[in-house]
Structure formats: C-alpha cells, structure tokens
C-alpha positions, 0 to 999 in steps of 0.5 A, spaced: 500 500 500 501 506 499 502 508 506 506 514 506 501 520 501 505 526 498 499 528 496 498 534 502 504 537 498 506 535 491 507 530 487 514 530 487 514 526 493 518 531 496 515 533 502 515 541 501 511 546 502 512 553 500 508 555 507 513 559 512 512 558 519 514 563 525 511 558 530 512 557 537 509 551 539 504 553 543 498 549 542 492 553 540 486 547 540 486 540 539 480 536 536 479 529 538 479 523 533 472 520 531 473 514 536 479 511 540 481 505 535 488 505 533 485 504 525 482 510 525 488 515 527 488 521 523 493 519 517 494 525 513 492 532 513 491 536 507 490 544 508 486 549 504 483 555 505 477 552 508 479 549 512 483 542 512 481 535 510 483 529 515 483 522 513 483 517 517 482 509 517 475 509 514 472 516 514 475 523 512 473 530 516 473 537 514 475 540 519 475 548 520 481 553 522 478 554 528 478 546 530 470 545 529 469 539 525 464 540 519 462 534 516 465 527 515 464 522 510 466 514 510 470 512 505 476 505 503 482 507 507 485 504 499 486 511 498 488 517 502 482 523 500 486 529 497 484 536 496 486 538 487 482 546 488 477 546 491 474 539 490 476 534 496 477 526 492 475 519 495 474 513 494 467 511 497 466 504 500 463 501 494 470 502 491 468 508 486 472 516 486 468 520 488 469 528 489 465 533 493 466 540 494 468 543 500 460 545 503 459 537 502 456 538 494 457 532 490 460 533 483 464 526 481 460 521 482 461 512 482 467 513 477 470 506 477 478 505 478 480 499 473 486 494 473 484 495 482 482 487 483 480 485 491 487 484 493 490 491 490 489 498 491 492 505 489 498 508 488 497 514 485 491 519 483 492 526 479 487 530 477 488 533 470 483 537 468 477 536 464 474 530 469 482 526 466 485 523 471 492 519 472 492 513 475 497 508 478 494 502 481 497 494 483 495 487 485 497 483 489 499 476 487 493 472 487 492 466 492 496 460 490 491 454 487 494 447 489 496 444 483 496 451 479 502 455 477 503 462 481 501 469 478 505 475 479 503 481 482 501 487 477 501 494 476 497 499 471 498 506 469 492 509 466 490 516 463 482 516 463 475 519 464 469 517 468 466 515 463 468 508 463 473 504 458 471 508 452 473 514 456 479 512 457 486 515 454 491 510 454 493 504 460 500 500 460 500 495 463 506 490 467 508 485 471 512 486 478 510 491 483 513 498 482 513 504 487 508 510 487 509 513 480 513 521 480 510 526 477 516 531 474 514 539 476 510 540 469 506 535 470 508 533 463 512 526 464 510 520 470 517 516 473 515 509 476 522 505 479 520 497 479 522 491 484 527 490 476 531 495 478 528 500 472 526 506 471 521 508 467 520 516 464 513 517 460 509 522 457 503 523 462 500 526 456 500 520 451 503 513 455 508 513 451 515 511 453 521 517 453 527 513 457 529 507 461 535 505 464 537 500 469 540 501 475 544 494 475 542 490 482 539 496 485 534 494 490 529 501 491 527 503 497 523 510 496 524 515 491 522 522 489 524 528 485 527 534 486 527 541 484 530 540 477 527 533 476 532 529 478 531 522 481 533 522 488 532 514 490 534 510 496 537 505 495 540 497 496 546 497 491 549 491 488 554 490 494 547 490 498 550 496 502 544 501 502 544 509 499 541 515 497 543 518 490 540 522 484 540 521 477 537 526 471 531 522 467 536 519 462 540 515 467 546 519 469 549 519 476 549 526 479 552 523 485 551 518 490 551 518 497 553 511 503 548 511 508 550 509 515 547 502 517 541 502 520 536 497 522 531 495 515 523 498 516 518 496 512 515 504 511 519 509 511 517 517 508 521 518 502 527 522 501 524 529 502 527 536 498 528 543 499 529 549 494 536 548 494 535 541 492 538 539 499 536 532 501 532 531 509 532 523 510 530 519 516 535 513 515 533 508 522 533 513 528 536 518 524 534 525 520 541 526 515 542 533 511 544 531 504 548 536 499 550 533 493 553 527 496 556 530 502 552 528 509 552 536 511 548 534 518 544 529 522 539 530 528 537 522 532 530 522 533 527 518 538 524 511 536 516 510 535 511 505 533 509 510 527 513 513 522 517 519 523 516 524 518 520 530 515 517 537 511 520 543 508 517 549 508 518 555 503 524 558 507 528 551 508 526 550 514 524 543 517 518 540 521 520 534 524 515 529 527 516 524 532 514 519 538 510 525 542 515 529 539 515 536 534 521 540 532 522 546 528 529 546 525 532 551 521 537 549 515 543 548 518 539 543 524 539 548 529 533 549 533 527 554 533 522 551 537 520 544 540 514 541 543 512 535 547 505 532 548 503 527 553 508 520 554 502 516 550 500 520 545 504 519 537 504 523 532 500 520 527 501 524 520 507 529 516 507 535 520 503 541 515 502 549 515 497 553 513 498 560 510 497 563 516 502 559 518 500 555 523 502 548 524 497 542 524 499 534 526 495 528 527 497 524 533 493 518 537 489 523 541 486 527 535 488 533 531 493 539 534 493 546 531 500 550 534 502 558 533 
C-alpha cells in the first residue's frame, strides 16, 4: 500500500511546502479523533483555505481553522482523500472516486478505478483537468491454487475519464510491483522505479515511453524528485550496502551518497527536498542533511511505533515529527522551537502549515493546531 501520501504537498514526493512558519509551539486547540481505535488515527492532513481535510482509517473530516469539525464522510482507507482546488477526492466504500466540494456538494460521482482487483489498491491519483485523471494502481499476487502455477503481482498506469473504458486515454500495463509513480514539476512526464531495478520516464500526456535505464542490482527503497527533476532514490546497491543518490531522467549519476547502517523498516517517508535541492532523510533513528553527496548534518530522533516524518517549508526550514515529539529546525539543524505532548500520545501524520502559518499534526489523541 501506499502508506506514506505526498499528496498534502506535491507530487514530487518531496515533502515541501512553500508555507513559512514563525511558530512557537504553543498549542492553540486540539480536536479529538472520531473514536479511540488505533485504525482510525488521523493519517494525513491536507490544508486549504477552508479549512483542512483529515483522513483517517475509514472516514475523512473537514475540519475548520478554528478546530470545529464540519462534516465527515466514510470512505476505503485504499486511498488517502486529497484536496486538487477546491474539490476534496475519495474513494467511497463501494470502491468508486468520488469528489465533493468543500460545503459537502457532490460533483464526481461512482467513477470506477480499473486494473484495482480485491487484493490491490492505489498508488497514485492526479487530477488533470477536464474530469482526466492519472492513475497508478497494483495487485497483489493472487492466492496460490494447489496444483496451479503462481501469478505475479501487477501494476497499471492509466490516463482516463469517468466515463468508463471508452473514456479512457491510454493504460500500460506490467508485471512486478513498482513504487508510487513521480510526477516531474510540469506535470508533463510520470517516473515509476520497479522491484527490476528500472526506471521508467513517460509522457503523462500520451503513455508513451521517453527513457529507461537500469540501475544494475539496485534494490529501491523510496524515491522522489527534486527541484530540477532529478531522481533522488534510496537505495540497496549491488554490494547490498544501502544509499541515497540522484540521477537526471536519462540515467546519469549526479552523485551518490553511503548511508550509515541502520536497522531495515518496512515504511519509511521518502527522501524529502528543499529549494536548494538539499536532501532531509530519516535513515533508522536518524534525520541526515544531504548536499550533493556530502552528509552536511544529522539530528537522532527518538524511536516510535509510527513513522517519523520530515517537511520543508518555503524558507528551508524543517518540521520534524516524532514519538510525542515536534521540532522546528532551521537549515543548518539548529533549533527554533520544540514541543512535547503527553508520554502516550504519537504523532500520527507529516507535520503541515497553513498560510497563516500555523502548524497542524495528527497524533493518537486527535488533531493539534500550534502558533
């Protein structure tokens, strides 16, 4: 599954907002989540002038500034809900991509996402104008039949409308599982990495392939984009020692970078970017501050049952989420605010900023605004 969604900030995956903040961390309101089941903590908070959009395991609020919850709506916890102007986007319980506005009118209704069997999902949904959508989904391999040959896993990557297969651009198809598709800035060219250690460049427009090249023996692990469009991955190489390193679309090394050895975790935030093209990785219990190949700083985060998450604001700055744990650090690692909650509470979602500049996490106890 796709369980860390960029979509609160671009589609790079690169974690960055152009918000600011001059927050001290004083915590202005709290809105408590909808019961107390750890399947239904908050899992991302989008922002809009209208206040935030929350999804949580099988429902998605809208949330006003003021912390006043205005309506909730059930939806598959298959895919995040997310804000493309001023439409919020979900898929309801029967499966279908559903759009409301931000005063709960329905203006997309049961349009069906293909190639999503029972046993796959979505990784990657971009509005793109005139009700077109870019979808990538996957399937997991079917439930081995005696005496049958197994069937691999499958991904698809489509461009279509909600009028069903007649209205639908183009659809690739494939074998193997790839990580979620990078939409390059122009929103011109989508980027999906595969388990064969290929990277692939289409046309968002056509389908049509532009580049590929193989990273031999590389082991992807999360990937995204970064100011220029370069690819920022992380990786096991060939030796299986792991890495984080750019490369242009066509394949060429801009640099590389070893990564201390750190215990492997099955979800982990992809590499995030600022406007210097500076990378922040949370690698094992550590963020590292990476510059063309050169680790510039490292700051240990303390461990947590949920994922710790990073997010670069406009000015370069870093919201750093841990544990029970905030930090706003500046570029250089030093600190401008922190804040604790209580013992048992955790942070639940990437940290987010308004253009106000406050700041909303999601956590165990419920969604927390801090100015």
């Amino acid at each position: 599954m796709n369980v860390y969604p960029k979509i609160f900030a671009d589609y790079r995956q690169s974690s960055f907002q152009t918000q600011t903040t001059g927050a001290a961390g004083d915590q202005v309101w709290m809105t408590a989540n909808p019961d107390t089941s750890i399947a239904n903590v908050p899992r991302t908070i989008a922002v809009a002038s209208a206040g935030l959009v929350v999804q949580y395991g099988d429902r998605f609020r809208m949330i006003g500034l003021d912390g006043t919850a205005k309506w909730e709506m059930p939806n598959d916890p298959g895919v995040p809900a997310f804000i493309a102007d001023t439409v919020v986007y979900y898929r309801a319980a029967n499966r279908f991509l559903q759009g409301v506005t931000f005063d709960k009118r329905t203006v997309l209704t049961d349009f069906t996402i293909p190639r999503c069997r029972d046993r796959g999902g979505v990784s990657m949904i971009q509005p793109r104008g005139n009700n077109r959508f870019l979808i990538q989904t996957f399937n997991m391999a079917p439930e081995m039949i005696v005496d049958s040959p197994p069937e691999p896993p499958d991904y698809n990557l489509m461009l279509m409308g909600p009028d069903g297969p007649l209205d639908r651009v183009w659809l690739n198809e494939f074998t193997g599982t790839a990580l979620p598709g990078l939409v390059t800035g122009d929103d011109g060219r989508v980027v999906l990495l595969n388990t064969a250690s290929q990277v692939t460049v289409f046309e968002a427009a056509s389908g049509k392939a532009v580049d590929s090249f193989v990273i031999a023996k590389a082991g992807f692990q999360q990937a995204s984009l970064d100011r220029r469009d370069r690819l920022i991955v992380s990786l096991y190489d060939d030796k299986a020692q792991p890495q984080a390193a750019c490369y242009t679309l066509t394949g060429e090394m801009v640099w590389s970078c070893p990564l201390p050895p750190a215990e492997r975790r099955a979800w982990r935030q992809p590499p995030a970017v600022d406007g210097d093209n500076r990378v922040a990785y949370i690698w094992g219990e550590t963020l590292l501050l990476i510059a063309d190949g050169t680790i510039l700083w490292r700051r240990e985060i303390p461990a947590t049952r949920f994922v710790p998450y990073v997010t670069i604001l406009g000015d370069n700055s870093l919201l750093l989420a841990a544990g029970n744990g905030l930090w706003h650090l500046d570029k250089d690692g030093g600190l401008l605010f922190e804040t604790y909650l209580k013992p048992e509470v955790s942070i639940t979602t990437p940290p987010v900023v308004d253009g106000s500049g406050r700041v909303y996490i999601g956590t165990t106890a419920g969604v927390h605004c801090f100015e």
